[in-house]
C-alpha positions in Angstrom: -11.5 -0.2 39.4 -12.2 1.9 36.0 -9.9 3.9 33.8 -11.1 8.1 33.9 -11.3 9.0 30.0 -9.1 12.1 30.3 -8.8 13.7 27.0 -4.9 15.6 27.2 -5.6 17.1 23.7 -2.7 19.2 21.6 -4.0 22.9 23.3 -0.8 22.7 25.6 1.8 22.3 22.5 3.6 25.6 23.3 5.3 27.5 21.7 5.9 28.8 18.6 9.4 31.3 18.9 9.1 34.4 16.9 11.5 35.4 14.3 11.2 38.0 12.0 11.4 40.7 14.6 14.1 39.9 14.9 15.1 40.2 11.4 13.5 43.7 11.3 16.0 44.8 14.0 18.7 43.8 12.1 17.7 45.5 8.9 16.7 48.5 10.7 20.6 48.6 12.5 22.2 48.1 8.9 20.1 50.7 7.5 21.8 52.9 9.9 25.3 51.8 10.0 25.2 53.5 6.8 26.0 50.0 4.4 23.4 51.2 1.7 25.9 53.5 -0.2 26.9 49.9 -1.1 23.4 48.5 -1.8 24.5 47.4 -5.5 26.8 45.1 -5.1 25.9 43.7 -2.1 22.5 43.3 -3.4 24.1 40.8 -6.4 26.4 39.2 -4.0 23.6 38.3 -1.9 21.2 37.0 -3.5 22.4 33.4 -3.2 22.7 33.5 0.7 19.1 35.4 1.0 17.5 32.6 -1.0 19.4 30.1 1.0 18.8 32.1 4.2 15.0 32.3 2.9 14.8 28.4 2.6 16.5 27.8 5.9 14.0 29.9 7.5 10.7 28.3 5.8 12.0 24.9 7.0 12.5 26.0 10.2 9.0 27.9 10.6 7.2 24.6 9.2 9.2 22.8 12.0 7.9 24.7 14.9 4.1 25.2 13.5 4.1 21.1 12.9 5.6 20.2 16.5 3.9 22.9 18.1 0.4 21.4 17.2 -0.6 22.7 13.5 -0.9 19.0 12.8 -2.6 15.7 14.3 -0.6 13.3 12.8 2.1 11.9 15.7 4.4 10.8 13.3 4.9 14.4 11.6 5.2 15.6 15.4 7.8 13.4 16.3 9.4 14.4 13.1 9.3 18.1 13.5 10.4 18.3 17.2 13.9 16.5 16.2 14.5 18.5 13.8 14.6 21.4 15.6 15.8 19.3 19.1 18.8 18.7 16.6 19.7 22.3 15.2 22.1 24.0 16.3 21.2 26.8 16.4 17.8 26.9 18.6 18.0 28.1 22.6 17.8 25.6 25.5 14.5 26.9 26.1 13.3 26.6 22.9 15.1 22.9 22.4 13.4 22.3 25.9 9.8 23.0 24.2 11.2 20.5 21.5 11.3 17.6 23.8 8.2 18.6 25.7 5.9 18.3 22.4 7.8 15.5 21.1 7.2 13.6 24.7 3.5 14.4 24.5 3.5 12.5 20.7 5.1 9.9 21.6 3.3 8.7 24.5 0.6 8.6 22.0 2.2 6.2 20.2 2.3 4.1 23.1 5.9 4.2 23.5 5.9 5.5 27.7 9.2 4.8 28.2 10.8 6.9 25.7 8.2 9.6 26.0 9.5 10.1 29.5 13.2 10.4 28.4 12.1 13.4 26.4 10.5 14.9 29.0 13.4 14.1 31.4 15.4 16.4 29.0 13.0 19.0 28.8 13.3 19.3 32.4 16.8 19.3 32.3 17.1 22.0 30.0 14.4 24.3 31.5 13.3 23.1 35.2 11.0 26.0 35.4 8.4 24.8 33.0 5.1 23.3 34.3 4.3 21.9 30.9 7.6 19.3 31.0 6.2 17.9 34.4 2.7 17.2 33.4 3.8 15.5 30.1 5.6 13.3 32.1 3.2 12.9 34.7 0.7 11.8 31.8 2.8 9.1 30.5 4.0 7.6 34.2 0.0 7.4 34.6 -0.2 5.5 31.0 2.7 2.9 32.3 0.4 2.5 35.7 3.7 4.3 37.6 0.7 6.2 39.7 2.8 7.6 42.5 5.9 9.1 40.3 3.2 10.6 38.7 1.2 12.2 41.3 4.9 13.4 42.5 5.4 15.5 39.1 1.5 16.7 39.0 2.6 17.9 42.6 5.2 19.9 41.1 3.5 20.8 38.0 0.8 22.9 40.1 3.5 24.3 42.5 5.5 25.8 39.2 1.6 27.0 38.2 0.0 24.5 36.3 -3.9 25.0 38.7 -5.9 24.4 35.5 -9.0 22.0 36.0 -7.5 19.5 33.3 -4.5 19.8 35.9 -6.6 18.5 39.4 -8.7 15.7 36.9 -4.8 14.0 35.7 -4.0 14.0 39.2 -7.3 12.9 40.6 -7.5 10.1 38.4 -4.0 8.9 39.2 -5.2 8.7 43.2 -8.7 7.0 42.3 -6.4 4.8 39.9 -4.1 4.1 42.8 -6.9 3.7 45.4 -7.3 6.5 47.3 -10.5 7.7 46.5 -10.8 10.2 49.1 -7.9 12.5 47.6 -9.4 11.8 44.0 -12.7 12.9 45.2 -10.6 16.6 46.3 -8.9 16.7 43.2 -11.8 16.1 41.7 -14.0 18.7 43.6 -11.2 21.4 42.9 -11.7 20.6 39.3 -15.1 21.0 38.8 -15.1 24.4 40.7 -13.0 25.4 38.0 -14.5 24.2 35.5 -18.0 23.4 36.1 -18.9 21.9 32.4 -15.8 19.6 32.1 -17.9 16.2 31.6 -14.4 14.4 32.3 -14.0 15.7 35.7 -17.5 14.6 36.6 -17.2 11.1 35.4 -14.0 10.7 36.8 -15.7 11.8 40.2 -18.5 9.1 39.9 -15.9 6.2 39.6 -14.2 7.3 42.4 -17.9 7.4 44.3 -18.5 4.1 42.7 -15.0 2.6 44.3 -16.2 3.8 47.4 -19.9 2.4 47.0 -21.5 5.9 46.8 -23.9 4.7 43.9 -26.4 7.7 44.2 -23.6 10.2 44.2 -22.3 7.7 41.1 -25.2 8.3 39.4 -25.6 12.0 40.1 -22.0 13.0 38.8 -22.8 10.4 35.9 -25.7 11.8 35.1 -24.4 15.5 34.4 -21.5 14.1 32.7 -24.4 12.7 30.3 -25.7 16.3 30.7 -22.3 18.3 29.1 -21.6 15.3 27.0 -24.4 13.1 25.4 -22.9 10.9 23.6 -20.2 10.0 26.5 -20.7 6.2 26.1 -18.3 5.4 29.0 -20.4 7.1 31.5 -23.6 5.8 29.8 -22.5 2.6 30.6 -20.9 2.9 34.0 -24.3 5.0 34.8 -25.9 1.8 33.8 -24.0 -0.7 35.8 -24.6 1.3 38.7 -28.5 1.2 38.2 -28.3 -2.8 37.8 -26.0 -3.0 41.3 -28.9 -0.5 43.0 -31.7 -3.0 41.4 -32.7 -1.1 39.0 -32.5 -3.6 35.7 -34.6 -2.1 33.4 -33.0 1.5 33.8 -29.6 0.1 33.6 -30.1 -2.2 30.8 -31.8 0.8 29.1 -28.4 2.6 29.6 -25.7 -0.1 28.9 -28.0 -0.9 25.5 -27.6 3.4 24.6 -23.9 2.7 25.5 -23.4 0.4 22.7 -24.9 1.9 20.2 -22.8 4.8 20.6 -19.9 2.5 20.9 -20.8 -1.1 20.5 -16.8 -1.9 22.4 -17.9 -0.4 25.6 -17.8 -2.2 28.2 -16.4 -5.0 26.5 -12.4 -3.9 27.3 -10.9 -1.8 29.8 -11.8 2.0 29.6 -9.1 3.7 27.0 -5.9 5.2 28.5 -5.8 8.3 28.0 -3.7 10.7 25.1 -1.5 13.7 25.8 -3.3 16.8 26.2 -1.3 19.4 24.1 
């Protein structure tokens, strides 16, 4: 019956691979090889590949800060990812975290369908990681594709995703689907967890407002309000609960506070939600 506003913002863009301990090592076995009673001339005849080396390595450190999340812009995302998804010279793992990030930017674009084929080979090239299977999970839920993506939230937590942003993505996707009685679990789970997560309570009160629980509706409503005052959404949901209980004036006062937060709401569908990174 309603969309749950689930924010899946750019915290679970992982992960930056280190490099110039690498380099350190290197030096440091060099050094004792004994190569610096040659340090002149190798010095001059080096100096063109360390700039180039030097360049190379910039690029690539820019690559992994932008597709890891030092940016908000999609686009650049998108951008940065296949850069390094295209290299040569990066690990499976790494090229696996590639595809993961660019999967998240992408189904903010809207374009589902592809965003899953990069998560499909993020999984391929590193089955272990919980982050692949919740990206995909989030865009299956944008294309409505509710119970392929209850099946990878399921796998998510059993690799070790338990966060509360974990059990709210999967509770919506049951309240989304109809079964409000497994959303309402997720949904409890969640909260314990994470007792100020305004999402998770809102997302709870449209599963009790499926169910025609309107008082508990307007409870979980209500301290969504509380963590998040300017949450339009359940402002207005709060009020359209009031008006079904009989109470006009409380729910007009509501749904009128709604819209000057955001004078849309109500007028659409509740917004899909965006990757969480």
């Amino acid at each position: 019956m309603f969309s749950a506003v689930i924010g899946f913002g750019r915290s679970r863009f992982c992960c930056l691979p280190g490099t110039s301990a690498g380099r350190r090592t290197y030096l440091t076995e060099f050094r004792q090889a004994g190569a610096m009673r040659h340090v002149g001339w190798i010095v001059v005849a080096a100096i063109p590949w360390l700039l180039a080396g030097a360049a190379e390595a910039q690029t690539r450190d820019k690559d992994w800060a932008q597709c890891t999340g030092s940016t908000d812009d999609d686009n650049q995302i998108i951008a940065s990812c296949t850069a390094i998804i295209q290299s040569r010279s990066e690990t499976d793992e790494n090229r696996s975290t590639a595809f993961n990030n660019r999967c998240m930017a992408v189904n903010n674009t809207g374009n589902h369908d592809r965003a899953i084929q990069d998560c499909d080979q993020a999984i391929s090239l590193n089955p272990g990681n919980p982050d692949a299977y919740l990206s995909r999970a989030h865009a299956l839920f944008n294309k409505a594709d509710y119970d392929r993506a209850i099946a990878d939230y399921d796998q998510a937590i059993a690799l070790g995703s338990k966060s509360a942003n974990t059990y709210v993505a999967r509770g919506a996707a049951y309240h989304k689907k109809g079964d409000n009685a497994r959303a309402i679990e997720d949904l409890d789970l969640a909260i314990k967890l994470d007792p100020d997560d305004a999402i998770a309570f809102f997302a709870r009160g449209a599963a009790y407002q499926a169910e025609s629980e309107n008082a508990r509706a307007i409870e979980d409503y209500s301290q969504a309000i509380k963590l998040a005052p300017r949450f339009a959404a359940a402002i207005y949901l709060r009020g359209s609960v009031k008006k079904i209980m009989g109470d006009d004036k409380g729910g007009d006062a509501d749904i009128a506070q709604a819209r000057q937060i955001d004078r849309a709401v109500g007028m659409t569908a509740l917004p899909r939600p965006k990757s969480r990174r």
